[in-house]
N, C-alpha and C positions, 0 to 999 in steps of 0.2 A: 268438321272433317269434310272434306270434297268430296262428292260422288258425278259418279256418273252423270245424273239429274241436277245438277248444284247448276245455278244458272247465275256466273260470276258477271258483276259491272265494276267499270270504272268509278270512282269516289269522284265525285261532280264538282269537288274541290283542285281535284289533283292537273297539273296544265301539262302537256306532250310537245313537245317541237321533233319533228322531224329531220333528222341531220341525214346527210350523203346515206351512210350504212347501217345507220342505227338511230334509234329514240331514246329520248330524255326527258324523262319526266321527273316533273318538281310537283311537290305538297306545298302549299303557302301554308297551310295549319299547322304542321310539325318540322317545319324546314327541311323536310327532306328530299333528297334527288338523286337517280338510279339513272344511268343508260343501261339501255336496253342493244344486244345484238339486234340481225335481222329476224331470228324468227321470235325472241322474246316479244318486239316490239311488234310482230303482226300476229301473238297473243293477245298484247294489249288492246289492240286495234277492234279484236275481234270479240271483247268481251265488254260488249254494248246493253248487257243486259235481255238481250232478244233469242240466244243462245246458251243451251245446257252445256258440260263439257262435252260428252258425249258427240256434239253437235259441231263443239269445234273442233274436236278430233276427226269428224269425218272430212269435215273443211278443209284442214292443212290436210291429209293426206289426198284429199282429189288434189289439191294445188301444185302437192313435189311429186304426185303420181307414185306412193307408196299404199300400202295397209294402214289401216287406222291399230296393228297391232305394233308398228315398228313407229310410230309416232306417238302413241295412246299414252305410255308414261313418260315422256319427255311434255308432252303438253300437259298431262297432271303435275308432275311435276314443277311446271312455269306457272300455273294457274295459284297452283300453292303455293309456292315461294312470293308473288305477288300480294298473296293474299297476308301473308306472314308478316310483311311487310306495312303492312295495313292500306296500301294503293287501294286494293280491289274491295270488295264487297258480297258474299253471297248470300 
């Protein structure tokens, strides 16, 4: 289960290209590949392993210049879903 404190990384397998408006990311271990919109993909960017969620929530919201209450389950959310997926790692 994700918390607050859950400090998500990228799987060191998994490769990102950068497209125009959105990322793609492929697993060479499970053949799997996901684009990602713009803020899924500056989710992914942003979970280096060096930040809690907690942490990337205050993140994106200094970024769009919201609360961290009106971003807080949209980025749990992403964080989850990634992780369901088996991408991410916490």
């Amino acid at each position: 289960m994700i918390t607050e404190h859950s400090v998500p990384s990228r799987r060191c397998s998994v490769l990102d290209y950068r497209l125009v408006d959105e990322m793609v990311i492929y697993d060479p271990v499970s053949s799997q590949a996901a684009s990602l919109n713009g803020t899924a993909g500056l989710i992914w960017e942003l979970c280096d392993g060096t930040r809690s969620v907690q942490a990337l929530c205050l993140e994106m919201a200094q970024r769009f210049d919201v609360s961290t209450d009106e971003v807080g389950p949209s980025i749990r959310a992403g964080v989850e879903r990634l992780c369901e997926l088996g991408l991410l790692c916490v």
